[in-house]
N, CA, C and O atoms as a GROMACS GRO file, in nm:
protein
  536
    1UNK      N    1   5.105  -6.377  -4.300
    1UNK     CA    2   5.107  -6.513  -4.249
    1UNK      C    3   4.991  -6.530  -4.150
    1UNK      O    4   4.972  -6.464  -4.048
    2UNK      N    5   4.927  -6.620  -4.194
    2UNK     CA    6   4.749  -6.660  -4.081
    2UNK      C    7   4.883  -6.666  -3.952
    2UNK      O    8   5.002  -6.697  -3.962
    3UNK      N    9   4.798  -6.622  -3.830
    3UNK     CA   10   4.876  -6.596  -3.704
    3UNK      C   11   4.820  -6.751  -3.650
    3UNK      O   12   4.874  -6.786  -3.545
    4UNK      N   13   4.714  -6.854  -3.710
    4UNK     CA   14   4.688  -6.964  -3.628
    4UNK      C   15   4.797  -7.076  -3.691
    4UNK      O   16   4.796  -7.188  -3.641
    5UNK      N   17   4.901  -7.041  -3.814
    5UNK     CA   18   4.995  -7.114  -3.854
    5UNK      C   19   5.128  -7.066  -3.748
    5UNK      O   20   5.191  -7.153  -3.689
    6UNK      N   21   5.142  -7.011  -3.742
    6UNK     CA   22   5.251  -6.937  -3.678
    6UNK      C   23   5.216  -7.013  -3.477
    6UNK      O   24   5.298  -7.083  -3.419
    7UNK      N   25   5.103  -6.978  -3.428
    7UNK     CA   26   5.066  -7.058  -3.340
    7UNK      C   27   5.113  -7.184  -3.290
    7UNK      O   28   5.177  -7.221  -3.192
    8UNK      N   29   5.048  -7.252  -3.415
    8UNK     CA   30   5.101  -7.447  -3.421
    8UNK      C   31   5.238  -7.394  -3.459
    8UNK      O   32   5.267  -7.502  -3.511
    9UNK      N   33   5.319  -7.340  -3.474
    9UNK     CA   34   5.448  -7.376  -3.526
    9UNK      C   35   5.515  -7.408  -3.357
    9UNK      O   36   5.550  -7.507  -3.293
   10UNK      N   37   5.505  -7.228  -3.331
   10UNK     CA   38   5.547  -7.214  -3.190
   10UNK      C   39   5.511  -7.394  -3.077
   10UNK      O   40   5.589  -7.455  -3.003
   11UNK      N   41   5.417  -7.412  -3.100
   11UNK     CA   42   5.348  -7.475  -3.016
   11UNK      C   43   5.428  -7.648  -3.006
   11UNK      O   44   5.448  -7.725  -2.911
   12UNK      N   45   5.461  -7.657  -3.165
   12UNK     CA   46   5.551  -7.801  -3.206
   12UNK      C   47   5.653  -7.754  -3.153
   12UNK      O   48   5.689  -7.787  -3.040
   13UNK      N   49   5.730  -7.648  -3.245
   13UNK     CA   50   5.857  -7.576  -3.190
   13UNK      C   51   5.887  -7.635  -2.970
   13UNK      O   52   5.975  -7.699  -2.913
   14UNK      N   53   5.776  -7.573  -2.930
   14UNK     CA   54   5.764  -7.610  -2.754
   14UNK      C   55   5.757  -7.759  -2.732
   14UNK      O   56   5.835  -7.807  -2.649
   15UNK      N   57   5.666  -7.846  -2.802
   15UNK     CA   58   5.671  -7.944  -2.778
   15UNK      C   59   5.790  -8.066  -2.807
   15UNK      O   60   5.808  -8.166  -2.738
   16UNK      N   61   5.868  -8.024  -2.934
   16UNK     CA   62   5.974  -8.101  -2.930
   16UNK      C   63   6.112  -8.048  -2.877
   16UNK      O   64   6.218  -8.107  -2.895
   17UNK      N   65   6.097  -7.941  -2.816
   17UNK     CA   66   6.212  -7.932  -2.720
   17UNK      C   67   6.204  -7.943  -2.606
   17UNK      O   68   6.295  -7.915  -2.529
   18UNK      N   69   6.049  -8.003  -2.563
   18UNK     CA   70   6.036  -8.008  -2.435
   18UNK      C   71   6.083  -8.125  -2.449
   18UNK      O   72   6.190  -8.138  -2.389
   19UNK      N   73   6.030  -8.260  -2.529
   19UNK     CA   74   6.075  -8.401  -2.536
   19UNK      C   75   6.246  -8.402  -2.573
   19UNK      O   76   6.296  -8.514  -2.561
   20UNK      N   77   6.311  -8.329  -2.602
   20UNK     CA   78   6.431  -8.354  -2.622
   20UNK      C   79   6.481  -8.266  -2.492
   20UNK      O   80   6.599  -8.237  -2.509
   21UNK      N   81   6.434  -8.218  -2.381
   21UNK     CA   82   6.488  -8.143  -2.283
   21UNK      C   83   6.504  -8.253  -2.181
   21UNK      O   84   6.598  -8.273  -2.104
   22UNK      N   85   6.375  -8.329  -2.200
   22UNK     CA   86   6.281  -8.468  -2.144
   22UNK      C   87   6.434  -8.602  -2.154
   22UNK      O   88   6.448  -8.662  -2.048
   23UNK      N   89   6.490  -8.624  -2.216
   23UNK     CA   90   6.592  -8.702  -2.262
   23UNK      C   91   6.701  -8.668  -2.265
   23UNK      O   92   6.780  -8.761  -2.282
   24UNK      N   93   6.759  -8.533  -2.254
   24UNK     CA   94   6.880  -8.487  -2.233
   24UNK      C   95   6.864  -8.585  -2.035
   24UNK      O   96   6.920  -8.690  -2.003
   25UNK      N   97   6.776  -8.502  -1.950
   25UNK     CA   98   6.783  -8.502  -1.817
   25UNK      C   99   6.800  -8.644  -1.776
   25UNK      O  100   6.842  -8.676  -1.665
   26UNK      N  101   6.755  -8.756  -1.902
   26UNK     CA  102   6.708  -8.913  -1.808
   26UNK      C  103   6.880  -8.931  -1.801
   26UNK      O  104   6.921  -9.026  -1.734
   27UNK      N  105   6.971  -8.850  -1.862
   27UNK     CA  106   7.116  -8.865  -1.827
   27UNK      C  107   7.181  -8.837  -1.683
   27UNK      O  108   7.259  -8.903  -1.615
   28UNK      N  109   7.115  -8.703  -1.662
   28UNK     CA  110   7.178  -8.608  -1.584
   28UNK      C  111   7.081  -8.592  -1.425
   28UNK      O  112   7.101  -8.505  -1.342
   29UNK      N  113   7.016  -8.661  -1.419
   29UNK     CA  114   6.885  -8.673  -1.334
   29UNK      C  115   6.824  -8.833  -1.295
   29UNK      O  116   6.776  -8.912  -1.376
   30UNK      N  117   6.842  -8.854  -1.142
   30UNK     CA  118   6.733  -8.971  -1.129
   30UNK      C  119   6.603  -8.932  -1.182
   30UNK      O  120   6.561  -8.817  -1.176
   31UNK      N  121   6.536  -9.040  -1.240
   31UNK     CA  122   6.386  -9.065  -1.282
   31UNK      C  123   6.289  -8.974  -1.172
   31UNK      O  124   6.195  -8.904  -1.209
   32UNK      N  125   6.326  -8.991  -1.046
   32UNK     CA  126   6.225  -8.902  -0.925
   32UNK      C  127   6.246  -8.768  -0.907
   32UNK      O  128   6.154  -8.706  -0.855
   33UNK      N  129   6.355  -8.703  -0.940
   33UNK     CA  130   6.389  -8.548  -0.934
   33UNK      C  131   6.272  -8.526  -1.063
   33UNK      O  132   6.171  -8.457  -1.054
   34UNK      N  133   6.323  -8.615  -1.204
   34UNK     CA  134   6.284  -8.551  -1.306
   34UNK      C  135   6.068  -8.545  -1.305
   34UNK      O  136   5.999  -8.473  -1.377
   35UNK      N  137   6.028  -8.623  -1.222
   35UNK     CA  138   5.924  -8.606  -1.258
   35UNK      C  139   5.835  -8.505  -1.129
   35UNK      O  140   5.729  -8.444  -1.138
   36UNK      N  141   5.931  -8.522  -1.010
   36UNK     CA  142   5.887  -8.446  -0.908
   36UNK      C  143   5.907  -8.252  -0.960
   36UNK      O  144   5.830  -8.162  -0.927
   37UNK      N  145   6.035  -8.240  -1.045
   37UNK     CA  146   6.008  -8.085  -1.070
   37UNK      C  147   5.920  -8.082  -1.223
   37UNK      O  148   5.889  -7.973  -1.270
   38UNK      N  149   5.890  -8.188  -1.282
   38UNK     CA  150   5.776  -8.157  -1.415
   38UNK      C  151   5.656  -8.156  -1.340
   38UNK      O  152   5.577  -8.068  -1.373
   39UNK      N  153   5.622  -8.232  -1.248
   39UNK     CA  154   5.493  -8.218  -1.156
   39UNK      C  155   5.465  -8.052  -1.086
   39UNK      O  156   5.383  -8.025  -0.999
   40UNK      N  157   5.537  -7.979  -1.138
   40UNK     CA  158   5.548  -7.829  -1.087
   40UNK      C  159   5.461  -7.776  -1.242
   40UNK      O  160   5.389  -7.677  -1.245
   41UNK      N  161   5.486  -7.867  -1.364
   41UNK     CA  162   5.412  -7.793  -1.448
   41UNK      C  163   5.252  -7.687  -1.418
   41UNK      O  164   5.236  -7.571  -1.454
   42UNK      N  165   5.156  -7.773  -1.344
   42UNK     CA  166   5.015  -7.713  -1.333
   42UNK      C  167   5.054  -7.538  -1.296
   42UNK      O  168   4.981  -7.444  -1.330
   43UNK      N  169   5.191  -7.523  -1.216
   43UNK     CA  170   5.225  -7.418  -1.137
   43UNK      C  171   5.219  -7.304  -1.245
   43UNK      O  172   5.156  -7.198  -1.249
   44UNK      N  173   5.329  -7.379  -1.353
   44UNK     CA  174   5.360  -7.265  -1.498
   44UNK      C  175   5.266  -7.291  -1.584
   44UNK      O  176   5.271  -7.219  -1.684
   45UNK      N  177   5.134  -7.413  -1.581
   45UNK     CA  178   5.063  -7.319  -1.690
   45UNK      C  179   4.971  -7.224  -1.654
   45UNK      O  180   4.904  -7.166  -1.739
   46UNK      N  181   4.959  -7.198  -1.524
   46UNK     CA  182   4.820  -7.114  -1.457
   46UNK      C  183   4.870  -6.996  -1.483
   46UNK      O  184   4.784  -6.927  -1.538
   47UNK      N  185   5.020  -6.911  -1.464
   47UNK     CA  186   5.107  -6.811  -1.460
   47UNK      C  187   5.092  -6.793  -1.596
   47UNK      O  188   5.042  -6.689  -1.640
   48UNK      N  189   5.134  -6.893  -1.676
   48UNK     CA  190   5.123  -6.844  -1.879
   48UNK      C  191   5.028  -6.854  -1.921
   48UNK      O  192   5.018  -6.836  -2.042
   49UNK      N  193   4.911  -6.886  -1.844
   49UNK     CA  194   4.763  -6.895  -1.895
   49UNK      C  195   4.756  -6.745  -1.858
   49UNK      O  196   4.728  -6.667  -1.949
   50UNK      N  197   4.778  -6.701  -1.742
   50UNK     CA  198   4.775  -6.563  -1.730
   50UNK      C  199   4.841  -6.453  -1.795
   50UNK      O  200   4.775  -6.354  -1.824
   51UNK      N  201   4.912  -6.456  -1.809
   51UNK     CA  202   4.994  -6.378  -1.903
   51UNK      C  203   4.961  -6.365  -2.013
   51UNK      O  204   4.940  -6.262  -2.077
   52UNK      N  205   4.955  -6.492  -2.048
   52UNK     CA  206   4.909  -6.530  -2.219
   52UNK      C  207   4.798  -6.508  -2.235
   52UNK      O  208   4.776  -6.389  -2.255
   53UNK      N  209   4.732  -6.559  -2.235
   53UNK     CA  210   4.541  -6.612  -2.240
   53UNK      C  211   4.472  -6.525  -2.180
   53UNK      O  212   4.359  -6.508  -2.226
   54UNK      N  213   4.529  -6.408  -2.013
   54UNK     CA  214   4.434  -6.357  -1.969
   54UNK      C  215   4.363  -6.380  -1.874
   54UNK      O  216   4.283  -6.302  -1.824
   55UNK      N  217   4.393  -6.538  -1.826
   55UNK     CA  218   4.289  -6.621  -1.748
   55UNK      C  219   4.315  -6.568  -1.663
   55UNK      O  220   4.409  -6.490  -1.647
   56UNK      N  221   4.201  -6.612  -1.560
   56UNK     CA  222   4.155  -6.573  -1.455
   56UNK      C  223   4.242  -6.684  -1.337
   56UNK      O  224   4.235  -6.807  -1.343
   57UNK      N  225   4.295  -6.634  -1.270
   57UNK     CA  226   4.379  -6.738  -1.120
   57UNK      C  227   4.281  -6.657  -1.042
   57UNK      O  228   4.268  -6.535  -1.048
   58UNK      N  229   4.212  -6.744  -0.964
   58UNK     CA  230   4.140  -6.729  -0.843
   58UNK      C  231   4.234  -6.734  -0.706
   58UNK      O  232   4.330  -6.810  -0.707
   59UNK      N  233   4.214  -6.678  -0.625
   59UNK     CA  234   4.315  -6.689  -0.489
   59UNK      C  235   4.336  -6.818  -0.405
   59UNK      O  236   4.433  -6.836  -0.332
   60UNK      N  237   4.202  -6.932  -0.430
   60UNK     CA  238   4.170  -7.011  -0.370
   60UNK      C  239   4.301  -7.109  -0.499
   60UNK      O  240   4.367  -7.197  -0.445
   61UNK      N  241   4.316  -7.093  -0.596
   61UNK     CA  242   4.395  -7.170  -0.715
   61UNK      C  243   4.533  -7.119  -0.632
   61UNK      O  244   4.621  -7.181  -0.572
   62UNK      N  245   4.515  -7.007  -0.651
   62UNK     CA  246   4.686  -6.961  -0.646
   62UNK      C  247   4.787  -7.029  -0.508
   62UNK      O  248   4.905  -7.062  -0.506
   63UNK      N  249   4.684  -7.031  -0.406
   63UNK     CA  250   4.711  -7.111  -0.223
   63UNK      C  251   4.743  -7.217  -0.296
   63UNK      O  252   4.860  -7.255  -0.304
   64UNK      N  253   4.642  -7.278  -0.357
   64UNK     CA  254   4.672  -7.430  -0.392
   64UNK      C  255   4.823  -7.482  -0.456
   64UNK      O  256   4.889  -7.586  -0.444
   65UNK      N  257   4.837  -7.381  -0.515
   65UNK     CA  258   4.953  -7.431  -0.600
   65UNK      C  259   5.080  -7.404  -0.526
   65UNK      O  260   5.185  -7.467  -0.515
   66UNK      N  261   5.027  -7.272  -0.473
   66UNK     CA  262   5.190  -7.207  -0.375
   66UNK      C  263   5.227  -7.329  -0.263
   66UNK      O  264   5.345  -7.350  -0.232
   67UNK      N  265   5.129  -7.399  -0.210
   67UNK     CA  266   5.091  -7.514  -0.141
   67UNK      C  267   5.163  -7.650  -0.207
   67UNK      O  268   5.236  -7.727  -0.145
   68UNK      N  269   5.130  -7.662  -0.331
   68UNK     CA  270   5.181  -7.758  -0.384
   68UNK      C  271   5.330  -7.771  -0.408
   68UNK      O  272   5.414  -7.847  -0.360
   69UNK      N  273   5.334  -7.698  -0.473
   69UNK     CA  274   5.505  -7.619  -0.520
   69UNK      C  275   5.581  -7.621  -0.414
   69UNK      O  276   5.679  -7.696  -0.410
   70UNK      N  277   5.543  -7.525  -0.294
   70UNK     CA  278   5.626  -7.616  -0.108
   70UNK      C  279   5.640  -7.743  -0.103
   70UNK      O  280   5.741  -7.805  -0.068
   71UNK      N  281   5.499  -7.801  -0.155
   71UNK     CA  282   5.524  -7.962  -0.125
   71UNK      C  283   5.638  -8.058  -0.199
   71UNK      O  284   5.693  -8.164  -0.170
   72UNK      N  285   5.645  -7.959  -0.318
   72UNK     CA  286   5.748  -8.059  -0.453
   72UNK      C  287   5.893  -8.011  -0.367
   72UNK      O  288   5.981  -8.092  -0.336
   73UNK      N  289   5.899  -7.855  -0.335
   73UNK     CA  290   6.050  -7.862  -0.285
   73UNK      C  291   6.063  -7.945  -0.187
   73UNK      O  292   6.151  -8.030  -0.196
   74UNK      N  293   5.968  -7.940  -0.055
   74UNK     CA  294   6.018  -8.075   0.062
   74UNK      C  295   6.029  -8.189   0.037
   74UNK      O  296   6.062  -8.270   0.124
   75UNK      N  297   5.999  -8.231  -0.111
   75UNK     CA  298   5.982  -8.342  -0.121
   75UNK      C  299   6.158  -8.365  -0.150
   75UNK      O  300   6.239  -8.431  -0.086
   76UNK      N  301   6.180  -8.265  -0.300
   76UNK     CA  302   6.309  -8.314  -0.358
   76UNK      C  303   6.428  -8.269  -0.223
   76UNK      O  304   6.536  -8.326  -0.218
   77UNK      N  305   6.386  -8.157  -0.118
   77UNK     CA  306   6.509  -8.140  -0.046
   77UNK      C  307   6.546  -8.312   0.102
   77UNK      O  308   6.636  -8.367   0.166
   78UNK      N  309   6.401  -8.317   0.074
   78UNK     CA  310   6.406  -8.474   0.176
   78UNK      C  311   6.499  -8.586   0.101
   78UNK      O  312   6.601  -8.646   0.134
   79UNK      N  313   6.408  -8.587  -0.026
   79UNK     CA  314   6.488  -8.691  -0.090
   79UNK      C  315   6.658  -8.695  -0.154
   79UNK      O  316   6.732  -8.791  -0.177
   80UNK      N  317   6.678  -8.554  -0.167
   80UNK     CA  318   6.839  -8.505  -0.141
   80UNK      C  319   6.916  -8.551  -0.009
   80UNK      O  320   7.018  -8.620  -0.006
   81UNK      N  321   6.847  -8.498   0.099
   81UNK     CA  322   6.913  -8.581   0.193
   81UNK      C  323   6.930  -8.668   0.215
   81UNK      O  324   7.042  -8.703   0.253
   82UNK      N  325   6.804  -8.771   0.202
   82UNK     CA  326   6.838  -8.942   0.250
   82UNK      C  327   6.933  -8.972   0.102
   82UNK      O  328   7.025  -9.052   0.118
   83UNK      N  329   6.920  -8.926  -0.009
   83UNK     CA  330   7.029  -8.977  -0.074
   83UNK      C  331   7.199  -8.924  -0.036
   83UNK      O  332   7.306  -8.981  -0.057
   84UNK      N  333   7.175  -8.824   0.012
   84UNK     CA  334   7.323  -8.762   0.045
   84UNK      C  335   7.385  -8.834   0.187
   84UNK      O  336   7.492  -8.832   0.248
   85UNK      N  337   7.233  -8.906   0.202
   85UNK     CA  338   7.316  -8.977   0.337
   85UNK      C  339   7.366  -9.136   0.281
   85UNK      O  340   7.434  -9.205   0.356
   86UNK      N  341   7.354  -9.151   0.242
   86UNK     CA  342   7.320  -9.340   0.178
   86UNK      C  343   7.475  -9.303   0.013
   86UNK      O  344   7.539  -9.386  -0.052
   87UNK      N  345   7.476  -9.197   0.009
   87UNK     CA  346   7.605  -9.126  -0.091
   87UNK      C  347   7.755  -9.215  -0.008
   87UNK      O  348   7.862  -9.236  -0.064
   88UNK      N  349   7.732  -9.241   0.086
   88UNK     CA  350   7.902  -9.317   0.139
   88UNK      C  351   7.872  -9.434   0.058
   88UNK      O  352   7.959  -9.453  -0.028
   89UNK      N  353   7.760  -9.534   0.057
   89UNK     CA  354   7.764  -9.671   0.016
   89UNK      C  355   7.724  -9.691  -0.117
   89UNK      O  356   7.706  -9.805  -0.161
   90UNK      N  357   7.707  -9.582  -0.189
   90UNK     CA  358   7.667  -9.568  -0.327
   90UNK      C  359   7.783  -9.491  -0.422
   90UNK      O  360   7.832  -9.378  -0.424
   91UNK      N  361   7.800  -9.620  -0.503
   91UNK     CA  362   7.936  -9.574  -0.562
   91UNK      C  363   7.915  -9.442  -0.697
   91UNK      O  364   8.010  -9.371  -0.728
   92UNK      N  365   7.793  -9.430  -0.758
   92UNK     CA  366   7.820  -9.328  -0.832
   92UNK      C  367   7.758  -9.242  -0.798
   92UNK      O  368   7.636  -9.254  -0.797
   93UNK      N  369   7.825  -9.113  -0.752
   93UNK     CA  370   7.788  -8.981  -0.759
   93UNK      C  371   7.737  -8.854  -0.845
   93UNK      O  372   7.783  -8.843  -0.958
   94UNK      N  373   7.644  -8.758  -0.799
   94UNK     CA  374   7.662  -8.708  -0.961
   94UNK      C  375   7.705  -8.548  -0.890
   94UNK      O  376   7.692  -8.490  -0.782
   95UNK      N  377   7.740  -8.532  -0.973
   95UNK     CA  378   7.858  -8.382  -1.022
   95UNK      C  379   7.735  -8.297  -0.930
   95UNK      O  380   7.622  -8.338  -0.908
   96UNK      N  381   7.794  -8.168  -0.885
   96UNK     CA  382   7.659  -8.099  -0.808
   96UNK      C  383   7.657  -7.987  -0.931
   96UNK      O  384   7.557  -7.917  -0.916
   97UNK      N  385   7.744  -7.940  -1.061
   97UNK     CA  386   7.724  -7.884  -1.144
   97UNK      C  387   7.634  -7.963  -1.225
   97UNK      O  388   7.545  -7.894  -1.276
   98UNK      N  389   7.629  -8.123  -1.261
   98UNK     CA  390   7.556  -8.189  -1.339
   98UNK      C  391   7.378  -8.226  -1.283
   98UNK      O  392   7.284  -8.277  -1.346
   99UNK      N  393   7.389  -8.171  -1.128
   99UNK     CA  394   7.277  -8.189  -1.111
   99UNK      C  395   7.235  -8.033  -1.117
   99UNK      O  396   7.123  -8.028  -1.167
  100UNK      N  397   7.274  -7.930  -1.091
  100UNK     CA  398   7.182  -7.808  -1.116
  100UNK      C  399   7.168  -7.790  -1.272
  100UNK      O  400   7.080  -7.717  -1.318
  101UNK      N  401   7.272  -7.868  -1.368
  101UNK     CA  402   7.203  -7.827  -1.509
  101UNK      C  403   7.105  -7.897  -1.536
  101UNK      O  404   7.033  -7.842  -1.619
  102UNK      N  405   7.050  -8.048  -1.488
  102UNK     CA  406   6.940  -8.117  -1.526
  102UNK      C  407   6.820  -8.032  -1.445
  102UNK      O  408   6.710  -8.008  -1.494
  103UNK      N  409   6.849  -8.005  -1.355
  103UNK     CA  410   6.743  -7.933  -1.262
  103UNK      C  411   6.688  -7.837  -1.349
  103UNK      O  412   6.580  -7.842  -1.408
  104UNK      N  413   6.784  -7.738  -1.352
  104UNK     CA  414   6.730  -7.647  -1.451
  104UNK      C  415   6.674  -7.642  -1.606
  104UNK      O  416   6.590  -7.567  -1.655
  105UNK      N  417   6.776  -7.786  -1.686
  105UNK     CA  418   6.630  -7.815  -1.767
  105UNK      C  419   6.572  -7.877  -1.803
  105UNK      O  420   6.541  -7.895  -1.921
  106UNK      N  421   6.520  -7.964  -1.653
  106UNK     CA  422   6.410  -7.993  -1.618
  106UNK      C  423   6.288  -7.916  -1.563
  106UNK      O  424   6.178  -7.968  -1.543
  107UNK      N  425   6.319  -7.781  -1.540
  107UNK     CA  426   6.203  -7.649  -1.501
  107UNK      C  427   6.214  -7.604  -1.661
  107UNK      O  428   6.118  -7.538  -1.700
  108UNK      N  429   6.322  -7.632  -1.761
  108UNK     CA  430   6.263  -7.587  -1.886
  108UNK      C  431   6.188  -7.660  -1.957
  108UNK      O  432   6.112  -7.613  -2.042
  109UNK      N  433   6.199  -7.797  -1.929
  109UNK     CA  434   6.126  -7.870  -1.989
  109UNK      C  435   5.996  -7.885  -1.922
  109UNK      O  436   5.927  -7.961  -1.989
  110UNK      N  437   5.922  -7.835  -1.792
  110UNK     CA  438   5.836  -7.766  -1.805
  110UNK      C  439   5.751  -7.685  -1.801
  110UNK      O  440   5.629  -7.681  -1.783
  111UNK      N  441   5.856  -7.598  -1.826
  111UNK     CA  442   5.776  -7.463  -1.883
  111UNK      C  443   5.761  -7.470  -2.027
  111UNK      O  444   5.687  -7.386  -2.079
  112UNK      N  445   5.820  -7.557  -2.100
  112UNK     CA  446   5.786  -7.563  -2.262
  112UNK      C  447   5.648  -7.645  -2.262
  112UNK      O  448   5.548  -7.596  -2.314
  113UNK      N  449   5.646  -7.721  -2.225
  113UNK     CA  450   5.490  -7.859  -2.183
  113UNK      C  451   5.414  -7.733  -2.139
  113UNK      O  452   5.316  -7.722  -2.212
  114UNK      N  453   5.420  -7.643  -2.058
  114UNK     CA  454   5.279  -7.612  -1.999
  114UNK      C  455   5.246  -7.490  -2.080
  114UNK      O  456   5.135  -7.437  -2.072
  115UNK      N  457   5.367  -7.432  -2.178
  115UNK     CA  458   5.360  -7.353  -2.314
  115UNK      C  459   5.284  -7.411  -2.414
  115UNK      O  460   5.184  -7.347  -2.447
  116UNK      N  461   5.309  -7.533  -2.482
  116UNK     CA  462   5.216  -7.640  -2.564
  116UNK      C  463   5.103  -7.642  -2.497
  116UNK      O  464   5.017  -7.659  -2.583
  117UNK      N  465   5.026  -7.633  -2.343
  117UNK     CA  466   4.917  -7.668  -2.308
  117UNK      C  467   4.803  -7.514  -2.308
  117UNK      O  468   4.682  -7.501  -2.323
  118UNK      N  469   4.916  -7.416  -2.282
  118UNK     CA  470   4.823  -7.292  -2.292
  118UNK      C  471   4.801  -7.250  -2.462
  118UNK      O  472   4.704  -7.196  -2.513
  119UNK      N  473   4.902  -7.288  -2.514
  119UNK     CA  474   4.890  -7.221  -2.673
  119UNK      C  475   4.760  -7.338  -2.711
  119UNK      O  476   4.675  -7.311  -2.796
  120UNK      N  477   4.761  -7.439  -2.649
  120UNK     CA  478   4.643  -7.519  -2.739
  120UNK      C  479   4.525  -7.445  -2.686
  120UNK      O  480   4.438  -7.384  -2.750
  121UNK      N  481   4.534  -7.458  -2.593
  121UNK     CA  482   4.417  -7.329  -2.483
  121UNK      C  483   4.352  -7.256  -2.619
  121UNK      O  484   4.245  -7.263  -2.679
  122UNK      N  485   4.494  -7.172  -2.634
  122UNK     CA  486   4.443  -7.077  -2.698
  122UNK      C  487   4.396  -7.040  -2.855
  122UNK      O  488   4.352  -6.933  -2.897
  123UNK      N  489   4.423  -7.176  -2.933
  123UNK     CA  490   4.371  -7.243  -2.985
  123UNK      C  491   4.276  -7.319  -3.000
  123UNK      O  492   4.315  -7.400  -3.085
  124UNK      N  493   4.173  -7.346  -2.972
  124UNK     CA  494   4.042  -7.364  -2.923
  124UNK      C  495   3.938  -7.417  -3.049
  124UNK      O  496   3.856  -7.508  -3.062
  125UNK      N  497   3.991  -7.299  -3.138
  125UNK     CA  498   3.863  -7.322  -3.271
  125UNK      C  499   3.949  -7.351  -3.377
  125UNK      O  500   3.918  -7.323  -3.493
  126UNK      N  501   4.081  -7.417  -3.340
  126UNK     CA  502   4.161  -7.484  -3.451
  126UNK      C  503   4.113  -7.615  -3.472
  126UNK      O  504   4.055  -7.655  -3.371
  127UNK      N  505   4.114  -7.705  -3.573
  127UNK     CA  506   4.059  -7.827  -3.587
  127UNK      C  507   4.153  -7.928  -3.538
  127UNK      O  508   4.260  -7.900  -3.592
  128UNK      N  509   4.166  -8.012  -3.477
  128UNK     CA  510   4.248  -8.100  -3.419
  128UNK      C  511   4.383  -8.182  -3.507
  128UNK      O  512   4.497  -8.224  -3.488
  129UNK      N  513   4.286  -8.170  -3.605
  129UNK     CA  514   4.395  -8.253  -3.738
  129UNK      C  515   4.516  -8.155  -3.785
  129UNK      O  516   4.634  -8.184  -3.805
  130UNK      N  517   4.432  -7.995  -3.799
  130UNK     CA  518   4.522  -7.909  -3.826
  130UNK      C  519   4.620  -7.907  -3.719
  130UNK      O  520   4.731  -7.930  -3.768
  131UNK      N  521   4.626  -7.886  -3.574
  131UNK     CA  522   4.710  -7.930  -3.472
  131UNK      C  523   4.801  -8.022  -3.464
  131UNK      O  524   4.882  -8.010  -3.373
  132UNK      N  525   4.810  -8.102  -3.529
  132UNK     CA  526   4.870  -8.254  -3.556
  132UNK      C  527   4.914  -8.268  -3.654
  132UNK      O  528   4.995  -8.360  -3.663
  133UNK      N  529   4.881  -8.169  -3.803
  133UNK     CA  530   4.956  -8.218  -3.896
  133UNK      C  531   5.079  -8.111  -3.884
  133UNK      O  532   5.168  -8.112  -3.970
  134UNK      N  533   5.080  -7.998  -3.750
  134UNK     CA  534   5.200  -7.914  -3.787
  134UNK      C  535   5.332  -7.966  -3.698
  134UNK      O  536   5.442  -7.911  -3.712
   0.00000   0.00000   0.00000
């Protein structure tokens, strides 16, 4: 089996379970959790670019992101609070089991997106159409 078929498979395979990971959460998740922990993606593709691909993370990249990634948690633990405070006058609550399962796959959904972004990486001298028709 050509290993650049097998590639695009994986790569669709990632991409439509990231979009169906993407739509499970718009249930189980406000709209701002869900895009504040996918905004962590750049974090997981630099790590699976490495792993995968080999690439090179520079130290000056790696600050940046460890930097960033602090910034996404203060963000969602701030915005946990002012909602946990404003939770008396707001009649629906959500389950604290229903929010760590969207949480969590919402970090799967993306780590599958930043899987589709390194496999295309690594895909490079595939033709674009071939990419698209798998």
């Amino acid at each position: 089996m050509d290993p650049r078929f097998l590639q695009a498979q994986v790569r669709s395979a990632f991409g439509t379970i990231s979009f169906i990971l993407f739509t499970i959460n718009l249930n189980l998740l406000p709209m701002t959790f869900i895009i504040i922990i996918f905004q962590t993606n750049p974090l997981w593709s630099a790590i699976l670019g490495f792993v995968i691909n080999k690439e090179a993370v520079r130290t000056f990249e790696l600050a940046a992101m460890l930097a960033s990634f602090a910034c996404v948690i203060m963000i969602a633990v701030a915005r946990s609070t002012a909602s946990s405070a404003d939770e008396a006058s707001n009649e629906s609550t959500m389950e604290s089991s229903g929010l760590w399962l969207g949480v969590f796959l919402c970090l799967c959904h993306a780590w599958l997106f930043s899987g589709v972004g390194v496999i295309s990486r690594r895909m490079q001298n595939v033709h674009f159409i071939e990419l698209m028709l798998h």
